[in-house]
N, C-alpha and C positions, 0 to 999 in steps of 0.2 A: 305217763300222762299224755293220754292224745286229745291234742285241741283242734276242734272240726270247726273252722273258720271259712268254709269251700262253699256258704251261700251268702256270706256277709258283705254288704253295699258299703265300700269304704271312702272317706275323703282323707286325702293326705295334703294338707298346707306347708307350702313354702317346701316341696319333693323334689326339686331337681338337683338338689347335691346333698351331702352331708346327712344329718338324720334323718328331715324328712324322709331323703331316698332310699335311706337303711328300713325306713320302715314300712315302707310302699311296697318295697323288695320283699319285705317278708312276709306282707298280706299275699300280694299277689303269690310265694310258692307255695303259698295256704289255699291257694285256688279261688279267690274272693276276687270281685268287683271291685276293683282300682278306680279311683279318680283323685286325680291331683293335680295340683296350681301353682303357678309362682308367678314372676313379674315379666324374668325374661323368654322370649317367644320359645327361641331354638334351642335354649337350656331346656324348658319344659316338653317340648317336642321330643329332645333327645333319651328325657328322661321316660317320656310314654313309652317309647319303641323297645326299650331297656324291658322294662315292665312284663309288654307284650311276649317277650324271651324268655321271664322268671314264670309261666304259668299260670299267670291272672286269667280270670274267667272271663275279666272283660277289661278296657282299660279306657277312660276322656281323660283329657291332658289340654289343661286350656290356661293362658294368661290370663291370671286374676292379680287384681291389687288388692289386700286386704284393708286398703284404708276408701277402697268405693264400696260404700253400700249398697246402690244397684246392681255394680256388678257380683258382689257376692251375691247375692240373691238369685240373680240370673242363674250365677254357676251352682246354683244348691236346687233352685226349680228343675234346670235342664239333667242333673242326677236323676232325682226323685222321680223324674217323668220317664227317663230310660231304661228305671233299672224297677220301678215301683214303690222307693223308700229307701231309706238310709238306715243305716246302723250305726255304724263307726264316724266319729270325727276324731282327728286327730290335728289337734294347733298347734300347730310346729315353725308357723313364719313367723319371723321376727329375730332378730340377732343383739349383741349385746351393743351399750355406746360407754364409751369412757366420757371423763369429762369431770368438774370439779368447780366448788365456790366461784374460784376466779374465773376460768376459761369456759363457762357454761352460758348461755342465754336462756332466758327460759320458756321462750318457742321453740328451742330444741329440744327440751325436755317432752313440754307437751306435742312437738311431732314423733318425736318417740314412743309417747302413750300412745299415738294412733293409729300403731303399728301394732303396737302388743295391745296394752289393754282393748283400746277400740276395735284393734282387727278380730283379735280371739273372741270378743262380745259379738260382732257382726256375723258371724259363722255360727258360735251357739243359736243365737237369736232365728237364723234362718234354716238351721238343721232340725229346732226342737218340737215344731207342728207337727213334723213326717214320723219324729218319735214315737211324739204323743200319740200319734194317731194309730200306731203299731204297738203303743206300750210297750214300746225294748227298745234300748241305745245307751251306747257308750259313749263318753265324751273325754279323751285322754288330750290334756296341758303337757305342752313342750316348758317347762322353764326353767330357771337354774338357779344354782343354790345359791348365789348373791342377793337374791327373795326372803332368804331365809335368814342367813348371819350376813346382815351388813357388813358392807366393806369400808375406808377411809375416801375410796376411790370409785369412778364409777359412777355416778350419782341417778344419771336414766336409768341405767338399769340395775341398781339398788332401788330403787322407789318402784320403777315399773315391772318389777318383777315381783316385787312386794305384794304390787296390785293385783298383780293377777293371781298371786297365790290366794290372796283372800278372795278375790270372786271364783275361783275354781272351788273352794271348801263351801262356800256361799252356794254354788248351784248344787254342790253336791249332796247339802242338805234339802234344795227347793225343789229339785226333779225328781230325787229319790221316788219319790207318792208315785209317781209316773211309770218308776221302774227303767230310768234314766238315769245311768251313772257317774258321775263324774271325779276326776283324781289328777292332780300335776303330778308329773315328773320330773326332779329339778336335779338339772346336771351339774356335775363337775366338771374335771376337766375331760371332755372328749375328743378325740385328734380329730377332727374335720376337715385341717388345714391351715385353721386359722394360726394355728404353731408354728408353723413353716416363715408365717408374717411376723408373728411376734419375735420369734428368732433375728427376721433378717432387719429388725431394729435395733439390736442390739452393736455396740459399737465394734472396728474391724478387730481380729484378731481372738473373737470367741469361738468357743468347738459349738458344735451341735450338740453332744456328748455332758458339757459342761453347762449348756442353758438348759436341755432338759434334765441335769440333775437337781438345777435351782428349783425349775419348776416346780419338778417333784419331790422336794421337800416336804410339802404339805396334804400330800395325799398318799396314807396310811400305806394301802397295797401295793405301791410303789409302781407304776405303771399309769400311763393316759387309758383314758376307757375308750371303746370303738362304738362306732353306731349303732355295729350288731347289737351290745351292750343295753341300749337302751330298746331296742327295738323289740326283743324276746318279753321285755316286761310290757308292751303295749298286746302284743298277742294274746297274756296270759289278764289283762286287763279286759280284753273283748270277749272274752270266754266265758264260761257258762261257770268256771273254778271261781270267777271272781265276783257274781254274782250277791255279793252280799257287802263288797267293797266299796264306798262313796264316799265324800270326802276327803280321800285321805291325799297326804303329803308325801311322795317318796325318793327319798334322795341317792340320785345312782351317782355315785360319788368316792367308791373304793375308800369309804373310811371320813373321807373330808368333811369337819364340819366347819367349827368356826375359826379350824386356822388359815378360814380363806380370806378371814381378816387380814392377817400377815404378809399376806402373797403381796401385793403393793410397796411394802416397806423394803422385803426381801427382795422384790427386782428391782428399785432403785439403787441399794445396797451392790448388787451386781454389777448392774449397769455400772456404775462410778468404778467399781474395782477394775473390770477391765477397759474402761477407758484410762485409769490411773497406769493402769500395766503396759497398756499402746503405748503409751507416753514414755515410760517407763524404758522401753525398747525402741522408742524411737531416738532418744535423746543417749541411745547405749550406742548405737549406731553410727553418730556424728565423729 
């Protein structure tokens, strides 16, 4: 299968570390027009020059907040004016929030939707003229599988990952006529980093070894998935193979579905045994 991606005008949200930048990476060694945003200056900077190495035909690399509508805008005009139109959007900003009944406000909540649901609305919203006006565009959703099978835990992003799965199947039935595709992608667990964090809350005297067995528990293939992981299926989404794909739901997940219910029960469960075991050996020690 060879996918010729080497004239396509791409946007990549939220691209200075982690997915987004797994996936920016793989437009640009596809020889495509790179553009990508995030919040911080010099992460994003750092990330264009990266880009510029992998082969892109072209690359802007600009701060954008996805919860300004002007500036999104700005940054979707200044494309379309450089490059002649867009193709590819890829909404990939936005990250998960914990949080629950008791410990949640609900200005938290809703500044969260305005990050996922508002910011990924704000992008479509100012990508789909240049579409329309071309009749072809892809439109690929960053989201994750807590959208899907709710969790106990979590509650922003159960509900706002929710939301955006239903407005991704929602345009991706409105634009189709257009010949505007659109599809989430909703992760599992992918190693970004954020692992390295979750680990190091875990109480003294646990291995690395022993919290990522807990973790992966509940994901079939036995393994965290890599950004490359999700990144090969946005390439094969912009492509001319996928052509006949809209709406759909796909979850890169090595197996995981709704035992990510569980995952909250199972790290509490953890958590308590090896703080019970510290103690355990502290108290052997006196």
């Amino acid at each position: 299968m060879q996918i010729d991606l080497s004239n396509k005008r791409v946007i990549v949200t939220g691209a200075s570390r982690g997915i987004g930048q797994a996936i920016a990476r793989a437009f640009a060694a596809e020889g495509a027009c790179v553009a990508i945003c995030a919040r911080n200056e010099a992460a994003v900077k750092a990330a264009g020059d990266d880009l510029q190495l992998c082969g892109a035909k072209d690359v802007i690399a600009r701060t954008v907040s996805v919860t300004d509508t002007a500036g999104v805008k700005g940054f979707v005009e200044e494309i379309a004016a450089a490059w002649g139109g867009i193709d590819v959007l890829v909404n990939n900003a936005g990250q998960g929030q914990g949080g629950n009944i008791d410990t949640l406000t609900p200005e938290q909540i809703l500044e969260h939707a305005n990050v996922l649901q508002m910011g990924h609305f704000r992008f479509v919203q100012a990508v789909v003229p240049h579409m329309r006006q071309q009749r072809w565009g892809r439109i690929i959703e960053i989201n994750a599988l807590a959208g899907v099978y709710p969790t106990p835990d979590g509650i922003p992003s159960v509900v706002n990952r929710a939301a955006c799965i239903a407005m991704s199947k929602s345009l991706g039935m409105s634009l189709a006529k257009d010949n505007i595709l659109v599809n989430t992608l909703n992760m599992g667990w992918i190693d970004t980093g954020q692992w390295d964090r979750h680990f190091r809350e875990m109480p003294p005297g646990c291995t690395r070894e022993e919290f990522d067995a807990m973790v992966l528990k509940v994901v079939p293939i036995g393994r965290f998935g890599k950004p490359e992981d999700v990144a090969g299926m946005a390439l094969f989404l912009s492509s001319e193979y996928a052509s006949f794909i809209s709406a759909a739901s796909i979850e890169i997940a090595g197996g995981m579905g709704g035992q990510i219910a569980y995952y909250p029960t199972l790290k509490r469960d953890f958590h308590e045994t090896i703080r019970l075991r510290g103690e355990a050996a502290a108290i052997a020690q006196e």
